[in-house]
C-alpha positions as CSV (number, residue, x, y, z in Angstrom):
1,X,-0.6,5.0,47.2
2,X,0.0,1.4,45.3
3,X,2.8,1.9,42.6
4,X,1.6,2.7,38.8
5,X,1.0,-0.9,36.6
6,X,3.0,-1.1,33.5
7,X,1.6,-2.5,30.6
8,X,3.4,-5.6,28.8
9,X,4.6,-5.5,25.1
10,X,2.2,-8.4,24.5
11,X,-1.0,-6.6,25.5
12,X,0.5,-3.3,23.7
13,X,0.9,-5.5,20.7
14,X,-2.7,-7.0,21.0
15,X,-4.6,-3.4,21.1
16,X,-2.6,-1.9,18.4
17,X,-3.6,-5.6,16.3
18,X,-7.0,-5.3,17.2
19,X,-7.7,-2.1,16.5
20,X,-5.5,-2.2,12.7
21,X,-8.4,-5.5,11.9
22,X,-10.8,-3.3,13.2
23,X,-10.2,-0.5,10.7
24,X,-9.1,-2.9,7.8
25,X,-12.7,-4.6,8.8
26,X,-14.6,-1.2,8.4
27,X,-12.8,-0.4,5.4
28,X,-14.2,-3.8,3.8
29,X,-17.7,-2.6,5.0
30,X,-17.2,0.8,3.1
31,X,-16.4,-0.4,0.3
32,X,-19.1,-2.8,0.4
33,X,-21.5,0.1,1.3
34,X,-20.1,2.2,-1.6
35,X,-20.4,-0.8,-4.3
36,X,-24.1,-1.7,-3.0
37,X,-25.2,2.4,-3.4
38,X,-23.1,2.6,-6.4
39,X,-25.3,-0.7,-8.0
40,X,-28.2,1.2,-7.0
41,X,-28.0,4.3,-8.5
42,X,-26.5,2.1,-11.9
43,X,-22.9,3.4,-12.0
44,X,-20.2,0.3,-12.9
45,X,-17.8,-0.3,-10.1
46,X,-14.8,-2.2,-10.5
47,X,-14.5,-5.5,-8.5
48,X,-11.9,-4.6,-5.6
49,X,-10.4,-8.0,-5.8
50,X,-9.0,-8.0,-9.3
51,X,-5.8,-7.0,-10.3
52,X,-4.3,-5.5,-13.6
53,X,-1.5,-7.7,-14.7
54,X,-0.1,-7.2,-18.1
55,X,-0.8,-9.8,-20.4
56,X,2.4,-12.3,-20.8
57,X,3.9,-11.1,-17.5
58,X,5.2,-14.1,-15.1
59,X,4.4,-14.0,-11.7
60,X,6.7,-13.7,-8.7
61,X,7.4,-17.6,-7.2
62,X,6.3,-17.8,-3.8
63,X,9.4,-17.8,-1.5
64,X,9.9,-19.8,2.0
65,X,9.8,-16.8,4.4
66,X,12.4,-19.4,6.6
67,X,15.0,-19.8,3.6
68,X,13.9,-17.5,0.9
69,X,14.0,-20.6,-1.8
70,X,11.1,-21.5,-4.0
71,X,9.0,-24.1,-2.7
72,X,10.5,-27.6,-3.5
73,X,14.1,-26.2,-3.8
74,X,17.2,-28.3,-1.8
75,X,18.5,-26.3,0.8
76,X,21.8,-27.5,2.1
């Protein structure tokens, strides 16, 4: 008998990213599904892809994931 393959990090790391965009990608259909039958039978639905913000509240500035300074900031 041949000895057992291993399986690489890399293709463990590919399934488990393929198979996290596949459920975020059938969570966008359900919710799709859910907003269309929703419409039809005439109940509101909130848009999923606004957000609540106070009124007055400043947002976060974006941050270099390299440095951690605002865009346009000196580093040095």
């Amino acid at each position: 008998m041949g000895a057992k393959k291993r399986q690489t990090m890399g293709k463990i790391m590919r399934e488990r990213e393929r198979a996290e965009k596949r459920a975020r990608k059938q969570e966008k259909k359900d919710e799709k599904k859910a907003m269309r039958e929703a419409e039809a039978a005439g109940i509101a639905f909130p848009a999923a892809d606004e957000e609540s913000e106070e009124p007055g509240e400043p947002d976060e500035p974006e941050r270099s994931a390299v440095t951690g300074a605002p865009p346009g900031a000196s580093v040095g």
